[in-house]
DSSP file (Angstrom, degrees, kcal/mol; ACC not computed):
  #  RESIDUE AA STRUCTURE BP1 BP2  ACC     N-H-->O    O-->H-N    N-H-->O    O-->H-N    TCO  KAPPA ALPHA  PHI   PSI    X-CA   Y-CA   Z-CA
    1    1 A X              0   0    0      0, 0.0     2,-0.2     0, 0.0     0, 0.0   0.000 360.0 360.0 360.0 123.2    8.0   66.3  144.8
    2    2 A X        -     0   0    0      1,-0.1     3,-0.3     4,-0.1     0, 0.0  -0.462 360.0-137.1 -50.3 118.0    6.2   69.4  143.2
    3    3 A X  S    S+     0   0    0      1,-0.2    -1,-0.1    -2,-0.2     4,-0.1   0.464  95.4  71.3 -54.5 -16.9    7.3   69.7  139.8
    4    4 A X  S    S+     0   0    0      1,-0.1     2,-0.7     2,-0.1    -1,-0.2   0.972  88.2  91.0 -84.2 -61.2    7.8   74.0  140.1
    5    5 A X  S    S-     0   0    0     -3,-0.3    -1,-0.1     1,-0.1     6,-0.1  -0.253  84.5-124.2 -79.3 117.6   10.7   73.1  142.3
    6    6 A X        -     0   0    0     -2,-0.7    -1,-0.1     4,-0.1     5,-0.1   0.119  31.8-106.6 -34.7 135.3   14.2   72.6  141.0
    7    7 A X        -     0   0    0      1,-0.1     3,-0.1    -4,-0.1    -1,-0.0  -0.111  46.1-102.9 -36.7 148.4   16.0   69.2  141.8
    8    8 A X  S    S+     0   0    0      1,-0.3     3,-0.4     2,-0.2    -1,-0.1   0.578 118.6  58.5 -80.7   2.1   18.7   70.0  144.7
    9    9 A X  S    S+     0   0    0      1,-0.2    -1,-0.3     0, 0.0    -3,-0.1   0.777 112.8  38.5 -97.2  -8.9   21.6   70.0  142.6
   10   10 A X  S    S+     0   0    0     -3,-0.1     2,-0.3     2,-0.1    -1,-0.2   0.302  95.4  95.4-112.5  37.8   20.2   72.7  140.5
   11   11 A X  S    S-     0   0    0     -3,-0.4     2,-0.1    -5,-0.1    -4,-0.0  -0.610  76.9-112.1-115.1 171.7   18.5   75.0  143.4
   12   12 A X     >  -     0   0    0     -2,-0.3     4,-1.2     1,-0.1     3,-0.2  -0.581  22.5-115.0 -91.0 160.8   20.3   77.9  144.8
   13   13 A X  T  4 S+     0   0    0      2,-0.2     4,-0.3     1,-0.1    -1,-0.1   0.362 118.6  53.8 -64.0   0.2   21.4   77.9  148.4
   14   14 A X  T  > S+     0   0    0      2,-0.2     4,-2.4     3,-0.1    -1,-0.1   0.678 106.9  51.2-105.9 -24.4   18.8   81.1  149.1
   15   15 A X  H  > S+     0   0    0      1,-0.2     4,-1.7    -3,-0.2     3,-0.3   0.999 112.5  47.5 -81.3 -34.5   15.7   79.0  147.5
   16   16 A X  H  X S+     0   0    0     -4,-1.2     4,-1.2     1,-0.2    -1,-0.2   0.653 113.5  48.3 -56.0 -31.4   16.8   75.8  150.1
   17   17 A X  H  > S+     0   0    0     -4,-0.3     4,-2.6     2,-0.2    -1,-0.2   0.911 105.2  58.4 -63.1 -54.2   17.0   78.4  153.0
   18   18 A X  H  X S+     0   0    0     -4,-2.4     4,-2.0    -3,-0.3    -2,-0.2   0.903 111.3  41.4 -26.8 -64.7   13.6   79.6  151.8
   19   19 A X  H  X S+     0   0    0     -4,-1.7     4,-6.4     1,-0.2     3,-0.2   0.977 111.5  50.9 -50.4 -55.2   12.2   76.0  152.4
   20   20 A X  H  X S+     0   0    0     -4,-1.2     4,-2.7     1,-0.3    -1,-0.2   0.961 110.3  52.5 -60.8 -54.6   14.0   75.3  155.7
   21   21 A X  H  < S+     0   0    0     -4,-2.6     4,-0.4     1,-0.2    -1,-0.3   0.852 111.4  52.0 -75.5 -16.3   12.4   78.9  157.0
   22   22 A X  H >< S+     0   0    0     -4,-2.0     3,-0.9    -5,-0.2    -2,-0.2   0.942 104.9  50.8 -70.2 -50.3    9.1   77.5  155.8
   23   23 A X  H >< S+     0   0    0     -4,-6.4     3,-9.9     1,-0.2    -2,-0.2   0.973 106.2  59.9 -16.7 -70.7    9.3   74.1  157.7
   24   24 A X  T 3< S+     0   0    0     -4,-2.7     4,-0.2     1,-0.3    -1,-0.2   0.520  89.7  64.4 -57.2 -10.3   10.0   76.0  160.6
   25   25 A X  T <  S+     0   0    0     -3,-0.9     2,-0.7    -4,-0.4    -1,-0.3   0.493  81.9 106.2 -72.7 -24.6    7.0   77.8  160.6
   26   26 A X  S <  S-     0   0    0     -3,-9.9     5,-0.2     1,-0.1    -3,-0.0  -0.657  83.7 -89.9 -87.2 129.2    5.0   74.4  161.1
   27   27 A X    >>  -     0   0    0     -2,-0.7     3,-1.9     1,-0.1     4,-1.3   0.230  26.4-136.9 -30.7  96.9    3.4   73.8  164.5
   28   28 A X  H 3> S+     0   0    0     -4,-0.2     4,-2.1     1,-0.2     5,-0.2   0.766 105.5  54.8   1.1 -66.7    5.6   72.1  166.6
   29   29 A X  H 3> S+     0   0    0      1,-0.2     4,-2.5     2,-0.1     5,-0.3   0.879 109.9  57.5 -68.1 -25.8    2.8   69.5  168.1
   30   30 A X  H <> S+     0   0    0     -3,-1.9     4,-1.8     2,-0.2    -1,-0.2   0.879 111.5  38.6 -64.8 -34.0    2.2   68.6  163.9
   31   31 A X  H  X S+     0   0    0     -4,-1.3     4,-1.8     2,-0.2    -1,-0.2   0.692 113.3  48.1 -73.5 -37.6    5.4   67.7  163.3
   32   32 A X  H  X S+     0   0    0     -4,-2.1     4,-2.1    -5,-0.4    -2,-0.2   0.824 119.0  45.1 -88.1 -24.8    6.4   65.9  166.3
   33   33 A X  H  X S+     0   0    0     -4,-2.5     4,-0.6    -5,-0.2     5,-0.5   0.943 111.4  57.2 -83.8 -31.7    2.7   63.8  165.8
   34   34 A X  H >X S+     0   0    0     -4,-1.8     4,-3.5    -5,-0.3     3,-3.4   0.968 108.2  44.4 -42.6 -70.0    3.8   63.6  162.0
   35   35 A X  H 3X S+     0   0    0     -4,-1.8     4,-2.4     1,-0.3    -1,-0.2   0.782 111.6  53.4 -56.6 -27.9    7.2   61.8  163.1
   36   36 A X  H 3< S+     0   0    0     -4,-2.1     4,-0.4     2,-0.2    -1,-0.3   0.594 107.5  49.4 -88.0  11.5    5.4   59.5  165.5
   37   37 A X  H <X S+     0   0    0     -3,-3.4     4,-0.8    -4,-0.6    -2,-0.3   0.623 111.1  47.1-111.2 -57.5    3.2   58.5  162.9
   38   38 A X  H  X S+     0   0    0     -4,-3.5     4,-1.9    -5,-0.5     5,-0.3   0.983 117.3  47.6 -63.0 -42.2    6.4   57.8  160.5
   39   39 A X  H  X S+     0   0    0     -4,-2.4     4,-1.3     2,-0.2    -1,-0.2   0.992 109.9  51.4 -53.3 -44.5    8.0   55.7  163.9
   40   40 A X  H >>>S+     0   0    0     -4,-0.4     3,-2.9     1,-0.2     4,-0.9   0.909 114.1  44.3 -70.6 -73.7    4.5   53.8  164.4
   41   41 A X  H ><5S+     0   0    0     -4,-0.8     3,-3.1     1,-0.4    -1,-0.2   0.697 111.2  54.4 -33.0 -67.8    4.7   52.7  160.5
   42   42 A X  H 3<5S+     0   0    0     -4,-1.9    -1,-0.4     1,-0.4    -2,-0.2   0.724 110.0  50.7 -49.0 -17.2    8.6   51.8  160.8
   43   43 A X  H <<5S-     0   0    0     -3,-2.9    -1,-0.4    -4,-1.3    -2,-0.3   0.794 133.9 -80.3 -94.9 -31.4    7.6   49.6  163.6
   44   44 A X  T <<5S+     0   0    0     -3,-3.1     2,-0.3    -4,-0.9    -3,-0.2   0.374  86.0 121.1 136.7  -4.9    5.0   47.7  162.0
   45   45 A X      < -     0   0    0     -5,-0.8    -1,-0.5    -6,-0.2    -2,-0.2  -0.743  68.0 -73.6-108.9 170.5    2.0   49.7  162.1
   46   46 A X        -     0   0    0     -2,-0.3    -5,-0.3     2,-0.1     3,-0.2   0.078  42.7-118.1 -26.0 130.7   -0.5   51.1  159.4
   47   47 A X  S    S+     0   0    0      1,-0.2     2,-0.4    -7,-0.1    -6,-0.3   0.929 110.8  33.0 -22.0 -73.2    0.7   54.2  157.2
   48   48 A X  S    S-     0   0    0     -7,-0.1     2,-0.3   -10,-0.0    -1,-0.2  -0.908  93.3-163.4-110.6  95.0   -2.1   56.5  158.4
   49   49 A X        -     0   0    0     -2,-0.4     5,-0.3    -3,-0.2     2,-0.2  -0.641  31.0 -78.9 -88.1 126.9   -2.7   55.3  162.0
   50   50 A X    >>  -     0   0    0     -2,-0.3     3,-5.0     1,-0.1     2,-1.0  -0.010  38.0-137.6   5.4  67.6   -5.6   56.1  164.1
   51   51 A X  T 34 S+     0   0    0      1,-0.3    -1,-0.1    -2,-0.2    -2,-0.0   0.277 101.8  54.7 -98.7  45.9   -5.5   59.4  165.6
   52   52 A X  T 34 S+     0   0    0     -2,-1.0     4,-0.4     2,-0.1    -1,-0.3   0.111 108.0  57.7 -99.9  20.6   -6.6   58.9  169.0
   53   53 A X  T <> S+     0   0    0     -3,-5.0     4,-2.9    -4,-0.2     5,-0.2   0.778 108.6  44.6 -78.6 -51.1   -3.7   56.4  168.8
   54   54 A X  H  X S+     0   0    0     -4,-0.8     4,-1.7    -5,-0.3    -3,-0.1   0.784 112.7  47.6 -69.2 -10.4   -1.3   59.3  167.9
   55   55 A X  H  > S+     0   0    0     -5,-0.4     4,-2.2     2,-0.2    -1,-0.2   0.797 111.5  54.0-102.6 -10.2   -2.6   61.6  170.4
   56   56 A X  H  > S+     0   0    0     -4,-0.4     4,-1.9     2,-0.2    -2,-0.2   0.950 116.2  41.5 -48.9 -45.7   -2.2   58.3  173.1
   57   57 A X  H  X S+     0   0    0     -4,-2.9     4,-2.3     2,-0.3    -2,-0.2   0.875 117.6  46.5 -92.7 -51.6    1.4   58.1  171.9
   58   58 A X  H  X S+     0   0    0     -4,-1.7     4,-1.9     1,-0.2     5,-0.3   0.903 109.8  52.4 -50.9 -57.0    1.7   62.0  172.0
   59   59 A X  H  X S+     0   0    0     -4,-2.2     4,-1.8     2,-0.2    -2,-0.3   0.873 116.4  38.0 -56.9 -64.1    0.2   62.3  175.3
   60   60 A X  H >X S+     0   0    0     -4,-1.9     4,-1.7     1,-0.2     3,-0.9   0.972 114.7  54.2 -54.0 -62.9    2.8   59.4  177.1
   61   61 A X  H >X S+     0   0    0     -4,-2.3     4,-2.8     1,-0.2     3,-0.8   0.760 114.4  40.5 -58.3 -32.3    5.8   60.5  175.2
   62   62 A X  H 3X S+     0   0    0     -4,-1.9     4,-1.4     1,-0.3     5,-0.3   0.661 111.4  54.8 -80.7 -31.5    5.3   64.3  176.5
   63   63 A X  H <X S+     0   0    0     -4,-1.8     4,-0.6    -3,-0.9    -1,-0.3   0.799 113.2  40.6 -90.5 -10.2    4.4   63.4  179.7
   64   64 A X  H <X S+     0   0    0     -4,-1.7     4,-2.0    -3,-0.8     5,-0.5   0.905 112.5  54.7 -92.0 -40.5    7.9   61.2  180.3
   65   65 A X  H  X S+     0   0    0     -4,-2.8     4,-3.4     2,-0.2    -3,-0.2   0.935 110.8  45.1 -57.4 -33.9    9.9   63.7  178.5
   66   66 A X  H >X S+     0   0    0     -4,-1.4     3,-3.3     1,-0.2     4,-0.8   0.780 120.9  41.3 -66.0 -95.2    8.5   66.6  181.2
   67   67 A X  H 3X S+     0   0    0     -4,-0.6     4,-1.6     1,-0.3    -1,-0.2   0.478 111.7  52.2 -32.9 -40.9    9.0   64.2  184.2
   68   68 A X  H 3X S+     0   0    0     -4,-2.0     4,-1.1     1,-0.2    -1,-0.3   0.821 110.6  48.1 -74.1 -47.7   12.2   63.1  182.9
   69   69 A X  H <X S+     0   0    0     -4,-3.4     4,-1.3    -3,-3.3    -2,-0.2   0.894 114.0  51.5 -79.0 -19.8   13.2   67.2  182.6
   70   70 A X  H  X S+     0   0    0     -4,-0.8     4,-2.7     2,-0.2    -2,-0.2   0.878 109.3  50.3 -61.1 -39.6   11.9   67.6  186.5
   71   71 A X  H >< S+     0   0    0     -4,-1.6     3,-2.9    -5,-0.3     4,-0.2   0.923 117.6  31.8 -52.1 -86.7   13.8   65.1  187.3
   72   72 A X  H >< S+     0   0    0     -4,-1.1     3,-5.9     1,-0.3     4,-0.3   0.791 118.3  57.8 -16.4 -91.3   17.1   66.2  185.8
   73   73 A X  H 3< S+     0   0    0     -4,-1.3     6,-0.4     1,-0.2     3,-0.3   0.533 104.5  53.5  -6.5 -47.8   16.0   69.9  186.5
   74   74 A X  T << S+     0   0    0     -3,-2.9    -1,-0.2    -4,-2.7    -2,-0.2   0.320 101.3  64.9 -90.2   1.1   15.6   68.9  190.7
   75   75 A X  S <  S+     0   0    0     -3,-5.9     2,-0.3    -4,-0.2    -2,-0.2   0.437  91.3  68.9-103.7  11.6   19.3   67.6  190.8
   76   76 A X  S >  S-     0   0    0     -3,-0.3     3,-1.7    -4,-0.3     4,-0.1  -0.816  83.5-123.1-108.1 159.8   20.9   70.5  190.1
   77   77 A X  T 3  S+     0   0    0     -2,-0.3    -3,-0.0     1,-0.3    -4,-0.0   0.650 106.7  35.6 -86.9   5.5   21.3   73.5  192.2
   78   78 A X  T 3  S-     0   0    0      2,-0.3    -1,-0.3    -5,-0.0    -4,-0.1   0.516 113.6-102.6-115.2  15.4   19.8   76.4  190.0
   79   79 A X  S <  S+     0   0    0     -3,-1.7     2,-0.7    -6,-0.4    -6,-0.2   0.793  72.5 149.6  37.7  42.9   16.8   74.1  188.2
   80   80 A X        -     0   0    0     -7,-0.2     2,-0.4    -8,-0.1    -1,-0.3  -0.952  54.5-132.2-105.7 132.7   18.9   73.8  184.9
   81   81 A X        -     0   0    0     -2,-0.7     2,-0.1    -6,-0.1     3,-0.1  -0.679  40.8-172.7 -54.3 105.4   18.4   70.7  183.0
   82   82 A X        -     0   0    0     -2,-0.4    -9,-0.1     1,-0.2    -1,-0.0  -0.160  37.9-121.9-100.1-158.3   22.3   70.1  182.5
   83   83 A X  S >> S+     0   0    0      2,-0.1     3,-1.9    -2,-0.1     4,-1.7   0.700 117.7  57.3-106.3 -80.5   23.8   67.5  180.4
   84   84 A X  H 3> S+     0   0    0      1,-0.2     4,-1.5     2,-0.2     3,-0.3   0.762 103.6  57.3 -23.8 -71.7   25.7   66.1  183.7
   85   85 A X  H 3> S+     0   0    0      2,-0.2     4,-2.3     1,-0.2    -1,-0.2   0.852 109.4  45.1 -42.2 -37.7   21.9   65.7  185.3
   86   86 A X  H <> S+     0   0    0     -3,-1.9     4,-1.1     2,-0.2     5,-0.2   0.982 113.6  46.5 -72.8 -43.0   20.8   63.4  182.3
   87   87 A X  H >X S+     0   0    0     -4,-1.7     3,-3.5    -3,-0.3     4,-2.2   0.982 117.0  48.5 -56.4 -39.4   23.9   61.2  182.3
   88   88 A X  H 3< S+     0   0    0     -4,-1.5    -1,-0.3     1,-0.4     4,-0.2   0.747 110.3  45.7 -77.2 -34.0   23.4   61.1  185.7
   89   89 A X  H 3< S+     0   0    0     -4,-2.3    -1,-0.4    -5,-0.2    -2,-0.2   0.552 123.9  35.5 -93.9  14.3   19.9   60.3  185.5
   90   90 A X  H X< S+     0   0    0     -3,-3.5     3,-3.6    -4,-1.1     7,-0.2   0.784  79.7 103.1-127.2 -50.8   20.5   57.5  182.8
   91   91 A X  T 3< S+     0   0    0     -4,-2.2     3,-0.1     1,-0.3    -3,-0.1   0.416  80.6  57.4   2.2 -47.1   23.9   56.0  183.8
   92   92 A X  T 3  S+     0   0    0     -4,-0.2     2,-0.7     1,-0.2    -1,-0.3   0.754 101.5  67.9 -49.5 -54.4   22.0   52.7  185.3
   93   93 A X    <>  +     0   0    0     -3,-3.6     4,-1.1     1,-0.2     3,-0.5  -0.675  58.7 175.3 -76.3  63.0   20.6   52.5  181.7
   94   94 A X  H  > S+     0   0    0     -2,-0.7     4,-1.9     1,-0.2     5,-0.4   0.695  85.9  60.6 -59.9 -14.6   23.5   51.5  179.3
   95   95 A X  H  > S+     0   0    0      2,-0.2     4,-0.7     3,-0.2     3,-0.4   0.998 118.6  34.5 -71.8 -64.3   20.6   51.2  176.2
   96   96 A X  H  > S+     0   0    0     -3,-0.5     4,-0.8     1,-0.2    -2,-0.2   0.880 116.7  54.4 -29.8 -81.0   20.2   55.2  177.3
   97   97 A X  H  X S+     0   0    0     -4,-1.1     4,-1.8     1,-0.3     3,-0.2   0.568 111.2  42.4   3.2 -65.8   23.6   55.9  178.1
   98   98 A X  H  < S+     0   0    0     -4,-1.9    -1,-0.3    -3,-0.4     5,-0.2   0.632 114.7  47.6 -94.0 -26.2   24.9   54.8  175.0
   99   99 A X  H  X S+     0   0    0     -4,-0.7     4,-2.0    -5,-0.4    -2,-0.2   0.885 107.7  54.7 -72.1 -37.2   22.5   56.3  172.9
  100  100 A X  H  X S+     0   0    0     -4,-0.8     4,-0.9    -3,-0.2     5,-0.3   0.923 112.8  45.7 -67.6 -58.2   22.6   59.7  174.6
  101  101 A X  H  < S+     0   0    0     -4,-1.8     4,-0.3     2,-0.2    -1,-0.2   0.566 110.9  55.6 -78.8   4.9   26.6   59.6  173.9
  102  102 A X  H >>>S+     0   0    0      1,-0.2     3,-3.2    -4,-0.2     4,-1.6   0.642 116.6  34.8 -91.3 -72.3   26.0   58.4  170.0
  103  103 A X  H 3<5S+     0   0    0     -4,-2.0    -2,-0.2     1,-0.3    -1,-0.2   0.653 114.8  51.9 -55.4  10.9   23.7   61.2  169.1
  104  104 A X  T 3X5S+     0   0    0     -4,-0.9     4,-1.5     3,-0.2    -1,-0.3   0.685 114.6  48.5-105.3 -23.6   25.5   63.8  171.3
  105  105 A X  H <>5S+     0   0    0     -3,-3.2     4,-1.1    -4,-0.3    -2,-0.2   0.896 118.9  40.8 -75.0 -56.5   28.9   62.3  169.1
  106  106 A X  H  X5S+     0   0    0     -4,-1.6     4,-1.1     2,-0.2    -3,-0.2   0.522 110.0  57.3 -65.7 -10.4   26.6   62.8  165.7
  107  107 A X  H >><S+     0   0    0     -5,-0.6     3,-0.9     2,-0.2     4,-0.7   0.854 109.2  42.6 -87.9 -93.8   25.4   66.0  167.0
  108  108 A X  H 3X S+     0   0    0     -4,-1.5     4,-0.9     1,-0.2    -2,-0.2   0.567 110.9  58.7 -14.2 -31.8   29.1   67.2  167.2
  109  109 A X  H >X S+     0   0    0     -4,-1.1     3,-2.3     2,-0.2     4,-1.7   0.981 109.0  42.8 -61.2 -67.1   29.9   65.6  163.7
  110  110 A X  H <X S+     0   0    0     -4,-1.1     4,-1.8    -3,-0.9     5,-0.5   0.930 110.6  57.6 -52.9 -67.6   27.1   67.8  161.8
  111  111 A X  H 3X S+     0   0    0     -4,-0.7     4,-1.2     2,-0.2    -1,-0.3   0.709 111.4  39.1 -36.0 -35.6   28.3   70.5  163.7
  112  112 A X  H XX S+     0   0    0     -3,-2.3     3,-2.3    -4,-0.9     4,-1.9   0.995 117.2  45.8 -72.0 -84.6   32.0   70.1  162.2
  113  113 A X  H 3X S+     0   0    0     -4,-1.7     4,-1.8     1,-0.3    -1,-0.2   0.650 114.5  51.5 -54.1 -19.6   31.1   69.2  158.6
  114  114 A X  H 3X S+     0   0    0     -4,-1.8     4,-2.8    -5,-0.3    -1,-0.3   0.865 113.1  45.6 -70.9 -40.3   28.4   72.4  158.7
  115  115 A X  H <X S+     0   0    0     -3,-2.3     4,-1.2    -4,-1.2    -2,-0.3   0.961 115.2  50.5 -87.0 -54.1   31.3   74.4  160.0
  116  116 A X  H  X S+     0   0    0     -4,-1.9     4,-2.0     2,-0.2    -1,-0.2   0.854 110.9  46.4 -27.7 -48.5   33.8   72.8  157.1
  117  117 A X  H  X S+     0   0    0     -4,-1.8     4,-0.5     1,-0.3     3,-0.3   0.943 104.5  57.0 -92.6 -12.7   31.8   73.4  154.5
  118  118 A X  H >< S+     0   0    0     -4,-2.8     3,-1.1     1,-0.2    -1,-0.3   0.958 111.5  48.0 -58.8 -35.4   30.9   76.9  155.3
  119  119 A X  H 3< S+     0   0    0     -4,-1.2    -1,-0.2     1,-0.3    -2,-0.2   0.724 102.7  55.9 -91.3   6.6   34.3   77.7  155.3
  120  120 A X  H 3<        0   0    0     -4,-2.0    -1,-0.3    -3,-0.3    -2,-0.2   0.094 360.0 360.0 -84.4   6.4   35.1   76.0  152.1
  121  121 A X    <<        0   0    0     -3,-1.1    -1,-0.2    -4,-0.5    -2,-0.1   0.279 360.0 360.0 -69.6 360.0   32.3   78.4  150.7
């Protein structure tokens, strides 16, 4: 942690906004090959991994999520990727299934406690 920046209990809510609008500003494809490089590690491989490994890894995961959104995308009748089209396409797959319905349950949480504490503001 950079020493110029305040600890979070003593930083304002505008400099933390600041940050967050900085993040967001980094390239998508850096970020998501940053996090598959922090997965490979948690799994068992080398800190700083190879990176025609990460762009193997990039390359697969991107090409099953797009097939996996055609899919979805070619059982409904306007080509929206619904919610219904994923259980649907996953249902078979309790590992999925179950997984889908934790983080769509944790998703809903943050939303609720975000919503609390803004109005406790």
């Amino acid at each position: 942690m950079e020493e110029d920046k305040l600890p979070i209990a003593d930083a304002s809510l505008f400099e933390m906004e600041e940050e967050i609008g900085e993040e967001s500003k980094e390239d998508p494809m850096e970020k998501f090959r940053r996090e598959i490089r922090t997965m490979l590690y948690a799994f068992g491989d080398v800190k700083n991994p190879h990176e025609a490994t990460l762009d193997l890894i990039y390359s697969i995961v991107v090409e099953y999520i797009t097939n996996v959104a055609k899919i979805g995308q070619s059982l409904e009748p306007r080509n929206k990727l619904t919610l219904q089209a994923i259980h649907y396409m996953t249902q078979h797959d309790i590992r999925k299934f179950d997984r889908i319905r934790e983080l769509l349950t944790m998703n809903e949480e943050i939303k609720k406690a975000r919503k609390d504490f803004d109005t406790h503001i």
